[in-house]
C-alpha positions in Angstrom: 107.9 89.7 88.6 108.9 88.9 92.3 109.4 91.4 94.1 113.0 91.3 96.7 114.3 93.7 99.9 117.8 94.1 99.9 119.3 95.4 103.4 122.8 96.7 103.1 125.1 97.9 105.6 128.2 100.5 104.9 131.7 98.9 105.0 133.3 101.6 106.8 132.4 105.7 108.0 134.7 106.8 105.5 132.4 105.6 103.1 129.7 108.4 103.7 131.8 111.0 102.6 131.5 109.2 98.5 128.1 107.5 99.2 126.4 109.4 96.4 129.4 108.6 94.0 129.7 105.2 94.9 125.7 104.6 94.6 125.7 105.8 91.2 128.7 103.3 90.6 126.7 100.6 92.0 124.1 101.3 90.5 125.2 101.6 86.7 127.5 97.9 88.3 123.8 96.7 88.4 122.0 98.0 85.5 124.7 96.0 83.2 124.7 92.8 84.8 121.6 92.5 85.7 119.6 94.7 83.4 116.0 93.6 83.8 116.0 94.5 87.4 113.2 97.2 88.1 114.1 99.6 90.8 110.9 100.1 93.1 112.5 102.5 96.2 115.6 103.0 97.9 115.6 104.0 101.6 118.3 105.1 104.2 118.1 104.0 107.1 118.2 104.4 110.6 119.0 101.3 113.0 120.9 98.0 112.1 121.4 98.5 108.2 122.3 101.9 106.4 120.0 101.4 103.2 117.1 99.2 102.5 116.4 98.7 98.1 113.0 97.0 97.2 113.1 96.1 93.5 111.6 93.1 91.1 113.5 90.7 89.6 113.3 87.5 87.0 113.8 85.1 90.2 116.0 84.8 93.3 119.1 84.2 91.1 118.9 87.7 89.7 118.4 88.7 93.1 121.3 87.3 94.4 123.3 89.2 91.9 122.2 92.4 93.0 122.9 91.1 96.6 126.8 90.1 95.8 126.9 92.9 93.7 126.2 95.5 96.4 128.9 93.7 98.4 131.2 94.1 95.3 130.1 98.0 96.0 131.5 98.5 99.6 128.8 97.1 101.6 130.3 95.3 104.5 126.7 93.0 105.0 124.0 92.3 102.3 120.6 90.7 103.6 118.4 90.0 101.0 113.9 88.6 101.8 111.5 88.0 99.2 108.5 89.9 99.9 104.9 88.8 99.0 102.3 91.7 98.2 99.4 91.8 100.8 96.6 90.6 98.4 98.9 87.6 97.1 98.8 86.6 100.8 95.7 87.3 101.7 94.7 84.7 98.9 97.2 82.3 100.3 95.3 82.4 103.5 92.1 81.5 101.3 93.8 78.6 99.7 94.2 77.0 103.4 91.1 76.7 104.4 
């Protein structure tokens, strides 16, 4: 399955003081819309976004779920990249030459 990066950002500072509460929300929100969605990492962050998810997913539509869903959670921005495995690329590069 492709695999997505999904780059939140917290609505408010309030939020911090629920985050593990309202994760576990989020992510139960997740697991019945978009059940076939495998869970890969889930980072905090430190810089422009509070939380970086990399997970796979059927295709970008499912990924966009999980994007509008997170918003749905309390995140005030949701930035969502497919990401290509090193090797895929690397044969990519092969295929041009």
């Amino acid at each position: 399955m492709p695999i997505y990066i999904l780059a939140t950002k917290l609505q408010n500072p309030d939020l911090v003081a629920k985050r593990k509460e309202q994760g576990e929300k989020y992510l139960e929100l997740v697991k019945e819309k978009v059940p076939n969605i495998k869970w890969i990492a889930h980072y905090a962050m430190l810089g422009p976004y509070d939380f970086l998810d990399i997970f796979e997913a059927k295709n970008e539509l499912e990924a966009a779920k999980v994007s509008l869903l997170s918003r749905a959670a309390g995140a005030t921005f949701a930035e969502s990249w497919t990401a290509i495995p090193y090797t895929d690329f690397l044969k990519l590069v092969e295929d041009l030459k």
